[in-house]
N, C-alpha and C positions, 0 to 999 in steps of 0.2 A: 701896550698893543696898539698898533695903527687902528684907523676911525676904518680903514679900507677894507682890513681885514674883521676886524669886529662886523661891520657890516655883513660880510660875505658870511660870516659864522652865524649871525642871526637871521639871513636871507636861509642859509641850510636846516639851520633850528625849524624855521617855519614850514619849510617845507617835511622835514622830518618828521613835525608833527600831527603832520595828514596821516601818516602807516602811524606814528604811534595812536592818532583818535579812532581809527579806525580799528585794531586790535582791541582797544579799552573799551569801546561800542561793541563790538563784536562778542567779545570774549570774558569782560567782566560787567557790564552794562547787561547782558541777555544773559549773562551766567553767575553770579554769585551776587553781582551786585543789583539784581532784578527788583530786591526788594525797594530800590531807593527808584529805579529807571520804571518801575512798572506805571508808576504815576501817569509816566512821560505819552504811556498809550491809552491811558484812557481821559476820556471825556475831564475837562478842566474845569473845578468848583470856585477857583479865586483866581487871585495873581500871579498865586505859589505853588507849588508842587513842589515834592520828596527830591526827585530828579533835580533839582537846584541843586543842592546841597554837592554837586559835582562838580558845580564850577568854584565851587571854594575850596572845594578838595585839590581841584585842580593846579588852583592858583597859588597854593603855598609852596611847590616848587620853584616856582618864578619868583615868588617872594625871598626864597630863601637863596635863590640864586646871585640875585640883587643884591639884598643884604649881605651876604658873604662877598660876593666881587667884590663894594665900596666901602664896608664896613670893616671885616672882620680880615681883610689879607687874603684871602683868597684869590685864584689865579684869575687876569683879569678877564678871561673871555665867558667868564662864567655870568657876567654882567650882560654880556650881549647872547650868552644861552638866553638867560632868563627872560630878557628883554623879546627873544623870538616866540617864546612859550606864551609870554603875553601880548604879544603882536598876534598869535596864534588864536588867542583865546578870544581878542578884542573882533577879528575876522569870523569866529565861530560865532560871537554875537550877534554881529550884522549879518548876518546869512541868515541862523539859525533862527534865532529869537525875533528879529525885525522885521528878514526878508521873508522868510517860509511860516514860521506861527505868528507873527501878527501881535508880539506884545506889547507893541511899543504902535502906535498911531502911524500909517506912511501911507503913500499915495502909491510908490514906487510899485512897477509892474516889470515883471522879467519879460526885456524883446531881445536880447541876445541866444545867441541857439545854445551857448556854455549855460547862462543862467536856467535860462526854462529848463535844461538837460537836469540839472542838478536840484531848481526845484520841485521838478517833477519826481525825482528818483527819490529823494528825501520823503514824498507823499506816500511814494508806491513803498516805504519803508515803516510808513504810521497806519496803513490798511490793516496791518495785523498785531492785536489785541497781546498776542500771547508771549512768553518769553522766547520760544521757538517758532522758526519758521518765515522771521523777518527778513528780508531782501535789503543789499544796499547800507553799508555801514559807514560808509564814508562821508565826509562833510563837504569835503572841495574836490572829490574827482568820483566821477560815479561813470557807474553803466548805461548804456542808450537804455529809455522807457519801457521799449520793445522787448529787449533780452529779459528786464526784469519780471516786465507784463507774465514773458514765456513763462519764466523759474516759478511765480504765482502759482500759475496754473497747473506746471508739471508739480508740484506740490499739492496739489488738488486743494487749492486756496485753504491749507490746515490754518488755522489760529486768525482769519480774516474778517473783518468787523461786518458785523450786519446789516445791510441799507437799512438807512437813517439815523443809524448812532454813529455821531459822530464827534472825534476830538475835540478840534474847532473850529472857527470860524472856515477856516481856509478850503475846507474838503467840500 
């Protein structure tokens, strides 16, 4: 397979895997898999939480993608899936874990109107405690503050954290 097209297969992978984290957020993250993401809303005792345990889950498809592309004969663009799933994954850390929770030590301050957009929608997504009733499941494209402030409140702020308990640092 061309470097050209490999590229463009892993440029589509990553973008692909915006509607796929958002589904898995949505629908197995606030639905079956609550037990492991519930961690992720509340108030934080270490370094770790249950909610990790997703990005390893995550990452054995990449893994095995990989490993099959170069190892095992498998067909070769499966190398540059996998490689998007982890360019995907390594993007959701620098957002997620860096730029929006604060795990890792930075100075960096969102002055773009895309950044602030997303990490602000990302916050208005951690305001609520409960498995139901979250706004905002997307990691790299989200809805204006506004729309979601609305959906909040037309909700009658069901399952929304109490002034002063707070996740962490960031709120």
């Amino acid at each position: 397979m061309s470097w050209i097209l490999g590229l463009a297969l892993c440029l589509v992978t990553v973008v692909g895997m915006e509607a796929f984290a958002y589904a898995a957020h949505r629908w197995i993250m606030h639905g079956v898999g609550w037990f492991l993401h519930a961690s992720h809303h509340a108030p934080r005792t270490g370094a770790f939480e249950l909610n990790d345990w997703y990005a390893a889950i995550f990452a054995v498809p990449s893994f095995l993608l990989i490993f099959g592309g170069l190892q095992l004969g498998w067909w070769p663009g499966c190398v540059w899936i996998g490689a998007g799933v982890a360019a995907y994954g390594a993007i959701y850390f620098g957002f997620h874990d860096i730029i929006v929770h604060r795990r890792l030590p930075t100075r960096y301050l969102p002055k773009s109107t895309y950044m602030k957009r997303i990490v602000q929608a990302h916050r208005l997504h951690h305001v609520v405690e409960t498995k139901e009733g979250s706004v905002s499941f997307g990691f790299l494209v989200a809805q204006r503050p506004e729309a979601l402030k609305a959906e909040l409140k037309r909700r009658q702020r069901a399952g929304v954290r109490a002034p002063g308990r707070q996740r962490d640092p960031i709120h």
